[in-house]
C-alpha positions in Angstrom: 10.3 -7.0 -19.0 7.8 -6.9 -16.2 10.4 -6.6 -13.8 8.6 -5.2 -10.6 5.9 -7.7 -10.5 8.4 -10.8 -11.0 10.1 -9.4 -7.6 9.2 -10.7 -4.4 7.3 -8.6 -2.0 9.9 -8.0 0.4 11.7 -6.8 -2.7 9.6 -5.0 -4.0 8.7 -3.0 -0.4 12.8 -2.5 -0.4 12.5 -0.3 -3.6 9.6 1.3 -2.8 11.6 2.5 0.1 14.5 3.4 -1.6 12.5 5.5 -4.2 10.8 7.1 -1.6 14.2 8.0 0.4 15.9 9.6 -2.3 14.8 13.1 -2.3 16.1 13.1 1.9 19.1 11.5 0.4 19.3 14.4 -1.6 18.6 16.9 0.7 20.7 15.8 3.4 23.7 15.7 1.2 23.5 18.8 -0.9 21.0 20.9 1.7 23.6 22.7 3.2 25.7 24.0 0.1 26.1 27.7 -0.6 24.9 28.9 -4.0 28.3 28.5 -5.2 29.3 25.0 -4.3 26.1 23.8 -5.4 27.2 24.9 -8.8 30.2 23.7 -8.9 31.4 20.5 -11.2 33.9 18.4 -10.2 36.3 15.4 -11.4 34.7 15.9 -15.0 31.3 15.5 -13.6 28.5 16.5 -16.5 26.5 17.6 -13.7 26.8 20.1 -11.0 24.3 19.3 -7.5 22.2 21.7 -8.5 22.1 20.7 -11.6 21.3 17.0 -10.3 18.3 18.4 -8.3 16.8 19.5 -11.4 17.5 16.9 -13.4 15.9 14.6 -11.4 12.9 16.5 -10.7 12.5 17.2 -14.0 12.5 13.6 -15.6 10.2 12.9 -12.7 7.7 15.2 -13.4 8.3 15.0 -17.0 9.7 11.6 -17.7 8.4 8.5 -15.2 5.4 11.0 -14.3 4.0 11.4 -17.9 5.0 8.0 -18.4 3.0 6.4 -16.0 0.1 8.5 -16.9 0.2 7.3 -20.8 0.9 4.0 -20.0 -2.3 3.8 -17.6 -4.8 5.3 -19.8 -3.8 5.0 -23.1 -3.7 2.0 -25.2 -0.3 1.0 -25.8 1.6 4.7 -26.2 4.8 5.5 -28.0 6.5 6.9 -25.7 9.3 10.0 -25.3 12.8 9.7 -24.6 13.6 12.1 -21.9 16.7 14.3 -23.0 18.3 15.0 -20.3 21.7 16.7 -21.2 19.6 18.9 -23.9 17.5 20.1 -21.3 19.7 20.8 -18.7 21.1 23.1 -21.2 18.1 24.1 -22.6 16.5 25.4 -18.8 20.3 26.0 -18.0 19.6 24.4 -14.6 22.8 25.7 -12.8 21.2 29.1 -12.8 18.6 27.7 -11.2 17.9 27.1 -6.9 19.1 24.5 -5.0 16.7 24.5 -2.7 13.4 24.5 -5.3 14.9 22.1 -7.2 15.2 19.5 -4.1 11.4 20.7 -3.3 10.2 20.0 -6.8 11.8 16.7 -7.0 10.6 15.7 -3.0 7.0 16.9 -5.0 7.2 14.9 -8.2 8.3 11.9 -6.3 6.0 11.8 -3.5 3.4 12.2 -6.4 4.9 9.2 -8.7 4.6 6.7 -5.6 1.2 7.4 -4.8 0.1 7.4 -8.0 2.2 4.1 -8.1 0.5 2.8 -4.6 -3.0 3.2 -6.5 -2.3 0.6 -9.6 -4.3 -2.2 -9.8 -2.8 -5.9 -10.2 -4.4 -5.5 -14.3 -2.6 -2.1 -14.7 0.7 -2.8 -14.1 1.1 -4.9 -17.2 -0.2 -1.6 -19.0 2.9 -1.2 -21.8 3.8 0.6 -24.5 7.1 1.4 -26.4 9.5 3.8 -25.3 12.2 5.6 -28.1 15.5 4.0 -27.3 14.1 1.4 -25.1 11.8 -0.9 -26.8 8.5 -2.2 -25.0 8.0 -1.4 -21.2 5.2 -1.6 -18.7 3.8 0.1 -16.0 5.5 -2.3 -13.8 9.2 -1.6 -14.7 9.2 2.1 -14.3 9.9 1.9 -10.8 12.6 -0.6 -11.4 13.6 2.4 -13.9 13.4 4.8 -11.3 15.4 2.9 -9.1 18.3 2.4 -11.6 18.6 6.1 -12.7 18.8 7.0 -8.7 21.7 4.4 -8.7 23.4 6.3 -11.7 23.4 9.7 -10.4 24.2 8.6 -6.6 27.3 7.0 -8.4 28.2 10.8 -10.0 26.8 12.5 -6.8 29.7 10.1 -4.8 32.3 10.9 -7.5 31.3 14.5 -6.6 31.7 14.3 -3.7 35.2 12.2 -3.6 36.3 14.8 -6.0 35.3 17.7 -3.7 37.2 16.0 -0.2 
């Protein structure tokens, strides 16, 4: 795969921005919703805002986070799928806040990209196999990142086209 390193570095400097921009994304769209709206689904959305939040933070934290920390010091890891519809059920994230949940994922985030900033040219061809995907590396998990933003801004825009 490789698919951060083949990119340019203007590209590459583009995602790292965008990466870094989603939590204020986030905040600025769902920052201002009452308790209520926050848990509300809409046009058959799986997912609530509050329910995004979490999500995200969670397979931050728990997902690319844990991920990135195999892949960099272990030698070629199996690793996890990240199950994200069990374990919104499982934590039942809509009882949860809106507000922590946009703090934990500005947190896990932040965290990711630095720990990302630090690699090495050597380490991002780390890899190791991930359930349901097949062999990665350390350098497509931010190119992994960037595509599960793009997914949920597509439900958080049907959301909110559902909602006007």
């Amino acid at each position: 795969m490789m698919q951060y390193t083949r990119l340019a570095e203007s590209d590459r400097a583009q995602l790292r921005a965008a990466l870094a921009r989603m939590p204020a994304e986030l905040s600025a769209l769902f920052g201002a919703l009452s308790a209520v709206d926050a848990r509300e689904r809409l046009a058959g959305q799986a997912f609530s805002p509050v329910e995004q939040v979490w999500h995200l933070a969670d397979l931050e934290h728990e997902g690319f986070g844990r991920r990135i920390e195999r892949l960099l010091h272990e030698e070629h890891p199996a690793l996890a799928d990240f199950d994200g519809d069990a374990i919104a059920a499982e934590r039942d994230y809509r009882r949860r806040s809106l507000r922590d949940g946009l703090a934990a994922f500005a947190a896990a985030r932040a965290a990711n990209l630095a720990r990302l900033a630090q690699l090495s040219s050597a380490d991002w061809a780390r890899s190791g196999t991930q359930a349901g995907v097949g062999e990665v590396a350390l350098c497509d998990i931010p190119v992994f990142m960037n595509q599960h933003d793009a997914a949920h801004r597509a439900e958080i825009d049907a959301w909110q086209a559902a909602r006007a």
